[in-house]
C-alpha positions in Angstrom: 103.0 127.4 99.7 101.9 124.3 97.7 99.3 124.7 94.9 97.3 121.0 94.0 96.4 121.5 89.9 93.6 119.0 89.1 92.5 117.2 85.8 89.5 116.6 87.2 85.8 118.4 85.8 84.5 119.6 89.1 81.0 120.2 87.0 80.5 116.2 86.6 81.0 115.3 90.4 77.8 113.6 91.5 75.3 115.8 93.8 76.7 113.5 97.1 76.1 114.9 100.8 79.7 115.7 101.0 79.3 117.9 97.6 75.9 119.5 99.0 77.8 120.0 102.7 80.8 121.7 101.0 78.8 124.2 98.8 76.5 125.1 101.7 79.5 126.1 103.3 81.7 127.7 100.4 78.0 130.3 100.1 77.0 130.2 103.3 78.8 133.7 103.9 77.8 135.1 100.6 74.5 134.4 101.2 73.9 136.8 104.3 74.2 139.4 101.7 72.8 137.9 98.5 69.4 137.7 97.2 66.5 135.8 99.5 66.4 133.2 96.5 69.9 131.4 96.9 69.0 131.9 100.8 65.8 129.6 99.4 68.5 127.1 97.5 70.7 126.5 100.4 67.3 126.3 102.8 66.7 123.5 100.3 69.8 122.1 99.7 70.3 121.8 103.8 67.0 119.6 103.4 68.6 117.0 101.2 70.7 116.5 103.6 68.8 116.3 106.4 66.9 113.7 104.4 69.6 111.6 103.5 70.8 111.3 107.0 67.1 110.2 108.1 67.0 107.9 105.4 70.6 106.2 105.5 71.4 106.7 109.2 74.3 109.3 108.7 77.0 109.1 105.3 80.5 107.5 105.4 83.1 107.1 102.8 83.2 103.6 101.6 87.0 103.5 102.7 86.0 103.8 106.1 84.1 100.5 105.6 86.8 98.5 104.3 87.6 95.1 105.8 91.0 94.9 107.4 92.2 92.4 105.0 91.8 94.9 102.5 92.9 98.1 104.0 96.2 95.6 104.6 96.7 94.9 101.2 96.2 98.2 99.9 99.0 99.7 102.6 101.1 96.8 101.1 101.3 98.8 97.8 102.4 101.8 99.3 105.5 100.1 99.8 108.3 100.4 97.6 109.5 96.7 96.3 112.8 97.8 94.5 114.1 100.1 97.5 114.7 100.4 100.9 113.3 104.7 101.9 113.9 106.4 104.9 111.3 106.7 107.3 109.4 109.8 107.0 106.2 111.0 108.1 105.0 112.0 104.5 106.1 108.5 103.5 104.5 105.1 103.6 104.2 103.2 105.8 104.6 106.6 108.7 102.1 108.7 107.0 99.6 105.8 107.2 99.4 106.0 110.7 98.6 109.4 110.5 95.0 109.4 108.9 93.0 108.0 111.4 92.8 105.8 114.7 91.4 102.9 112.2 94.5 103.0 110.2 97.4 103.7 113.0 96.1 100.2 114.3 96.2 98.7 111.2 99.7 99.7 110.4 101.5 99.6 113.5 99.7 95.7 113.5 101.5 95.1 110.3 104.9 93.9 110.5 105.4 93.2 106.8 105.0 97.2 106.7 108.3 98.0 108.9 111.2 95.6 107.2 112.7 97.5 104.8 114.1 100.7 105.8 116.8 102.8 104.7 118.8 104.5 107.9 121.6 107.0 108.2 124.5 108.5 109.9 126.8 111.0 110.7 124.5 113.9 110.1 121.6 115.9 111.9 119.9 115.4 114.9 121.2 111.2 115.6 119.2 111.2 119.0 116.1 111.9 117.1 116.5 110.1 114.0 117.5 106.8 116.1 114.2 107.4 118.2 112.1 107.1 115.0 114.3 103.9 113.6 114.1 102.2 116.4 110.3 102.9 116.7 109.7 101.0 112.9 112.4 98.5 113.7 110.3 97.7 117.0 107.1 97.0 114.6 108.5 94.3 112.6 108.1 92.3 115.8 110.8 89.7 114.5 110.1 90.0 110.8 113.1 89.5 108.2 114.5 93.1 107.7 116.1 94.4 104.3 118.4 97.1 105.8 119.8 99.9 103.7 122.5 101.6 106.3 125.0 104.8 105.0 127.7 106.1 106.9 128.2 110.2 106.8 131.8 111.5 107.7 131.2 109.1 110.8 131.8 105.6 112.1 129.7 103.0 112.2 129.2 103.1 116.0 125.7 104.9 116.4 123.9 102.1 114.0 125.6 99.1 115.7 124.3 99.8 118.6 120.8 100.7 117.7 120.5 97.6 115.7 122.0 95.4 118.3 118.5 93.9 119.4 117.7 93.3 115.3 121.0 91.7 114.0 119.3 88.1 114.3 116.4 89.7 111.9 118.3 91.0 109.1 118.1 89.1 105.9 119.4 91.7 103.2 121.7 94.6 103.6 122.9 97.5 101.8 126.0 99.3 103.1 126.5 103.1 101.7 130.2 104.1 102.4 130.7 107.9 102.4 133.3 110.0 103.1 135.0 109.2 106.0 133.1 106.2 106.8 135.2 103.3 108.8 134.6 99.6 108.2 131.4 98.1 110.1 131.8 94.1 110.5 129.8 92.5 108.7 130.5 89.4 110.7 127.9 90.2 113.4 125.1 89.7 111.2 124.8 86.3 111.4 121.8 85.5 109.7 123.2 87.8 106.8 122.1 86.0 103.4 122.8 88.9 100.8 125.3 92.0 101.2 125.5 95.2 98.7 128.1 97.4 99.0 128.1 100.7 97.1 129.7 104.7 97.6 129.4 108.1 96.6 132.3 107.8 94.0 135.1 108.5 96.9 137.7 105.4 97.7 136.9 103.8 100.4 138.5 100.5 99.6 140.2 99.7 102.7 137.1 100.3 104.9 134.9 97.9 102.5 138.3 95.7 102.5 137.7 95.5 106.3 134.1 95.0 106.5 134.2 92.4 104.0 137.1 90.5 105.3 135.4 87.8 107.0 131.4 87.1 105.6 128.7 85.5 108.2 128.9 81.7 107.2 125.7 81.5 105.9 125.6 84.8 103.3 125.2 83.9 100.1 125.4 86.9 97.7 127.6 89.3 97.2 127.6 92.6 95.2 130.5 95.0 95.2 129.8 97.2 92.0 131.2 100.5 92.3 134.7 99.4 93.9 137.8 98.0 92.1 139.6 95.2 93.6 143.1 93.9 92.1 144.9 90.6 93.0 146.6 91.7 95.6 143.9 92.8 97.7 141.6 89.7 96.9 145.1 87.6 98.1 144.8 89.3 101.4 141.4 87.7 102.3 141.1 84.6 104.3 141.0 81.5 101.9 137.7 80.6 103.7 136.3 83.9 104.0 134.1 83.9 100.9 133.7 80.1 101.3 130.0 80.7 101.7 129.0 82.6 98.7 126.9 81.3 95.8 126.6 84.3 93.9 129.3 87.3 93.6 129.2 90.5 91.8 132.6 92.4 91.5 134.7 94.8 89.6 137.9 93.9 89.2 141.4 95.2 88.0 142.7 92.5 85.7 142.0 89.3 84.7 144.3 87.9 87.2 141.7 88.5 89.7 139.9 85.7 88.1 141.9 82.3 89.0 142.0 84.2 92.4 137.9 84.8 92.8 137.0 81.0 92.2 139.3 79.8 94.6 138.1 82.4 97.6 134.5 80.8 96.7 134.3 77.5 96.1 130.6 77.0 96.4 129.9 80.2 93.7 127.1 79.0 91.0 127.2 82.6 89.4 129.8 85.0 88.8 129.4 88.4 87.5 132.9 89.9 86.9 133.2 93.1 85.3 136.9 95.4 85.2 139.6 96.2 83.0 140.8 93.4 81.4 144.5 92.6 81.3 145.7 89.5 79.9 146.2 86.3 82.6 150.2 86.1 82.5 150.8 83.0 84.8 147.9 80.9 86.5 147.9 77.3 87.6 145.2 75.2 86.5 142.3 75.3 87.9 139.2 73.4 88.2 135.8 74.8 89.7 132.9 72.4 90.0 130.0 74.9 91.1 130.2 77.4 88.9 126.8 77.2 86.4 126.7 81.3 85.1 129.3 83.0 84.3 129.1 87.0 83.0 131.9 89.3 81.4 132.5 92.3 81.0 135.2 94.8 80.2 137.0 97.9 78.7 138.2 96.7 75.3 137.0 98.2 71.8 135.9 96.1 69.3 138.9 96.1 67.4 141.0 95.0 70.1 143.1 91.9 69.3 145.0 89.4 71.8 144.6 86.3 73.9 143.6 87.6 77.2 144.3 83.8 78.6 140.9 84.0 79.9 139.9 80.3 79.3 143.8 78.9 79.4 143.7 77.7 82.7 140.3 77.1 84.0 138.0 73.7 83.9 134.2 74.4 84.9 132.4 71.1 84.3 129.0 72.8 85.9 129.0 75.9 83.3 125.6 76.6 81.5 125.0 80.3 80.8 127.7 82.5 79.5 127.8 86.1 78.8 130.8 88.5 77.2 130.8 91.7 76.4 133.4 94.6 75.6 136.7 92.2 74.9 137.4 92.8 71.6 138.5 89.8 69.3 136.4 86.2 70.6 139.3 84.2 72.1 137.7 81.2 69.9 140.4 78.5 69.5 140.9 79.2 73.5 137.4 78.8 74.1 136.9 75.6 72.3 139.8 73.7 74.0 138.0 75.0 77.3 135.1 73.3 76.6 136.2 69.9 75.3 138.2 69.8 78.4 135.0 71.4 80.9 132.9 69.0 79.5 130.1 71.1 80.6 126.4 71.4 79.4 126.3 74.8 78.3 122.8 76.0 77.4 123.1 79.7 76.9 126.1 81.5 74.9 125.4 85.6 74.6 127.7 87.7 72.7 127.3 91.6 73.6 128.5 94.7 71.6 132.2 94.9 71.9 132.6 91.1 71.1 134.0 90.5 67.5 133.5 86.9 66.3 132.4 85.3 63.0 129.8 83.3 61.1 131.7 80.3 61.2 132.5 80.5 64.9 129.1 80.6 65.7 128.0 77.8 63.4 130.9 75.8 65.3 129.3 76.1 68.8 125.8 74.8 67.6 126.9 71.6 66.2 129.2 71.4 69.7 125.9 72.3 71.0 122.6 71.2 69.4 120.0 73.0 71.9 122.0 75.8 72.6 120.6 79.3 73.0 122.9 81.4 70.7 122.1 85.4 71.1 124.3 88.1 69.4 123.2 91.2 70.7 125.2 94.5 69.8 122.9 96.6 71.9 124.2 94.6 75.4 127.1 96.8 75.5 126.8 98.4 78.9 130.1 98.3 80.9 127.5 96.9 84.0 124.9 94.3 83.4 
């Protein structure tokens, strides 16, 4: 059983109908066998009632009496804007519908109100579960969808199918891979623009390997945070599989993974690139014209001293914004050969905690740079960004 605690003084609620209607009823059985004088105060309070009706023509909460357009935008902010939930019926936007006719009409007649959900399989009753999704999927009546789909000890098979007659819609999609989850193409979606891929800390590399092999040609981002990928995994991809992509998210395991990254996505403008860092052995040189942000991350104490070989081989003419944090010793000589032969118009140079450079290097860059925006910021030491 719930119990509902209250901040709220009871003793300062105005004297409204609804308050005089409530206390004739909370006393209405104590007064058959109380005194004749609170018989008298409810006689009377009855009266104020009965007067207030007469006078106003019957009371009704201002809610009631909200335009649409309002009641529209208030459901609105029942809506998470940072998730995807699950449909429930305690939840926005089901429990809306619930209240009264007014409001199931106003819902169900809102399409921006059913496209972003968050659906599951591989546990409890499917048949009932894929009633209800395809009951909110039905009300977005064409709308962009942001999908959030996770895979239980199950394939992929059940949420194929129900989405089948959506696939067009979907914009944005999140793909939970949990144990014993197989790969799910992500090749179908063909109006795919972003793709997240996350687990629940279990391996499921090969499966995300599978769905991610070939991207929809017109996906731009990509964000694969919570999986490790190597060079020899990224060399089994298609050259033009991630030929789409503008933005890309990944962990990776060693630097080698690096040279390999730019030339699966030719059309990246940002890369976020976080891993444990081994140096770069061997790499051919490479150019990359696209690529305008560029973040780092990695595993390295502060102390740690060696040419990673980071900058040795690369040339990005397009770089503005550049971000490092947790490889040790500022690869500095490296760095400024990279840019007298990038050429590029760097704007924004941020050194995180984990980054050990020195006055003079930093001096250095703003006469390379007059306008730059220099940041040293020991607190940016998060392994993730």
């Amino acid at each position: 059983m719930h119990t509902l605690n209250s901040n709220v003084d009871l003793s300062v609620i105005p004297d409204t109908p609804q308050n005089i209607q409530s206390d004739v009823v909370m006393h209405e059985v104590s007064a058959q066998n109380g005194t004749s004088d609170r018989r008298r105060q409810l006689v009377k309070k009855k009266a104020k009632i009965v007067q207030f009706n007469n006078s106003h023509g019957g009371f009704s909460s201002a809610i009631w009496r909200l335009p649409t357009e309002i009641l529209a935008q208030i459901f609105l902010y029942c809506i998470p804007e940072d998730r995807n939930q699950t449909p429930a019926p305690y939840l926005a936007p089901m429990v809306l519908t619930t209240v009264c006719r007014r409001w199931r009409e106003v819902a169900v007649d809102m399409p921006s109100l059913w496209r972003r959900l968050r659906l599951e399989t591989g546990h409890g009753d499917w048949q009932q579960r894929a009633f209800c999704y395809d009951s909110c999927l039905k009300r977005s009546r064409g709308r962009q969808l942001s999908l959030t789909l996770e895979c239980h000890n199950n394939d992929w098979a059940e949420l194929r199918s129900l989405l089948q007659p959506y696939v067009h819609q979907i914009l944005s999609l999140s793909l939970g891979f949990f144990s014993g989850a197989g790969s799910l193409p992500v090749g179908d979606f063909r109006g795919l623009d972003e793709l997240v891929v996350y687990t629940d800390g279990s391996d499921p590399i090969l499966s995300v390997a599978h769905t991610i092999a070939q991207l929809p040609p017109n996906m731009r981002s990509l964000r694969l945070m919570d999986l490790w990928f190597n060079l020899k995994l990224l060399s089994g991809f298609n050259p033009l599989a991630w030929a789409g992509l503008t933005n890309l998210e990944i962990v990776v395991d060693g630097l080698d993974s690096f040279p390999r990254l730019l030339r699966l996505c030719p059309n990246l403008s940002s890369l976020t690139m976080i891993g444990i860092f081994t140096a770069i052995e061997t790499s051919e040189p490479l150019a990359h014209a696209n690529l305008q942000s560029l973040r780092i991350s990695g595993d390295l104490p502060l102390e740690s001293i060696g040419n990673l070989g980071l900058f040795n081989a690369v040339t990005l003419p397009s770089l503005c914004a550049l971000e490092v944090r947790n490889i040790g010793q500022w690869p500095h000589e490296e760095f400024k050969a990279f840019l007298t032969r990038s050429q590029c118009p760097l704007e924004t140079l941020i050194f995180g905690g984990g980054v050990m450079t020195t006055d003079q290097q930093l001096a250095e860059y703003v006469t390379l740079f007059p306008s730059l925006e220099l940041v040293v910021d020991p607190m940016r030491s998060t392994f993730y960004f």
